[in-house]
C-alpha positions in Angstrom: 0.0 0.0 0.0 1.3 3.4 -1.1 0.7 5.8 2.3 0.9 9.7 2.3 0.6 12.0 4.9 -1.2 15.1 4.4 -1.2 18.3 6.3 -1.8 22.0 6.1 0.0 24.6 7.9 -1.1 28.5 8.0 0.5 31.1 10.2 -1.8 33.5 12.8 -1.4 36.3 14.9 -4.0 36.9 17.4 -6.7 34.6 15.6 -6.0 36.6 11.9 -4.5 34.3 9.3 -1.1 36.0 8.6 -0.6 33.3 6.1 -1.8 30.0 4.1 -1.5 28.9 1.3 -4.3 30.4 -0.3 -3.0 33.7 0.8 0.6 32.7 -0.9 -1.1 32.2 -3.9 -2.9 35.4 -4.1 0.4 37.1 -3.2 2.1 35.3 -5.8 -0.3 36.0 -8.1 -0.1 40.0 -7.6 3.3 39.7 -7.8 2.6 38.5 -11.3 0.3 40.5 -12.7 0.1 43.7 -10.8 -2.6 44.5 -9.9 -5.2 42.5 -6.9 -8.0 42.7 -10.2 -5.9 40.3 -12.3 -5.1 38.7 -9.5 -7.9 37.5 -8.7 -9.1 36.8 -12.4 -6.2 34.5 -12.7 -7.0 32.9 -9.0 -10.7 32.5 -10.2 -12.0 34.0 -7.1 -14.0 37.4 -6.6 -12.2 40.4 -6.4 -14.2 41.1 -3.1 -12.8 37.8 -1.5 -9.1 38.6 -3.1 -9.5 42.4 -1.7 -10.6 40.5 2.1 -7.7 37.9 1.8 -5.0 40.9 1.0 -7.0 42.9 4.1 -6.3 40.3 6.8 -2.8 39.7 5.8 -1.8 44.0 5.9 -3.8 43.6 8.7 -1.6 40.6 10.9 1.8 41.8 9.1 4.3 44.1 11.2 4.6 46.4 7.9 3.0 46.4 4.6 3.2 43.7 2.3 1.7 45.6 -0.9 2.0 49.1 -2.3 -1.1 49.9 -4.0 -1.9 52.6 -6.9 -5.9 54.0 -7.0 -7.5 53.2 -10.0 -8.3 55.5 -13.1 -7.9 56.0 -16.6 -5.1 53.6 -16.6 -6.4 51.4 -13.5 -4.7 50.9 -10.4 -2.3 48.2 -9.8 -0.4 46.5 -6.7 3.2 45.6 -6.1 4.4 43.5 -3.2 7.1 45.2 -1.2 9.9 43.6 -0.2 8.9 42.7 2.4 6.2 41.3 0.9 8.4 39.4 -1.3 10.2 37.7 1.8 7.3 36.7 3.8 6.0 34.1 0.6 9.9 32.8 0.4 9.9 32.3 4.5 6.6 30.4 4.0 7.5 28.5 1.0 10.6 27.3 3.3 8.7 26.5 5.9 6.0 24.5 4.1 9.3 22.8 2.2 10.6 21.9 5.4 7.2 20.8 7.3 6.3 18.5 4.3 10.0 16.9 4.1 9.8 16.4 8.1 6.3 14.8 8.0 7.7 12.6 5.1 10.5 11.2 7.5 7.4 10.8 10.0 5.7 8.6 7.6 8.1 5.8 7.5 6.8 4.9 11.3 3.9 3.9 9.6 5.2 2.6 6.4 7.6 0.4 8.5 5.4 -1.2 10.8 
């Protein structure tokens, strides 16, 4: 029999969602395409959802992890900062880690 462990990890300050991985992905996904409305397009959620994901992670961050530009004529856009930029790396590392940790774990099973 072929085993796997599965898991989710998310990060929270004072019962907000910092981050998870759906909130990487939206992050990731501004990075990308500059703005929260492609974003979201590309995500296939609502831009309302997108705009309350991006809301409770400025809000549990210690600084801001997007600049954004008001809309217009040309339409607005966002840009992570760098900050930003090193919170999805820290959490990518972390999941990386957590995932090769709970593979080692698995072998208690698969060796019994």
């Amino acid at each position: 029999m072929a085993y796997k462990i599965k898991s989710r990890i998310w990060i929270e300050s004072e019962n907000n969602v910092l981050l998870g991985e759906g909130r990487v992905h939206l992050l990731k996904a501004i990075q990308n395409t500059g703005s929260l409305s492609k974003a979201s397009k590309s995500l296939n959620i609502s831009y309302k959802k997108a705009w309350q994901l991006l809301d409770s992670v400025n809000k549990s961050a210690k600084k801001p992890v997007t600049i954004n530009s008001i809309g217009g004529k040309g339409g607005g856009g966002a840009e992570l900062t760098d900050y930003g930029k090193s919170l999805i790396l820290a959490f990518d590392d972390i999941n990386r880690n957590c995932w090769a940790f709970l593979d080692k774990q698995l072998e208690k099973i698969k060796s019994l």
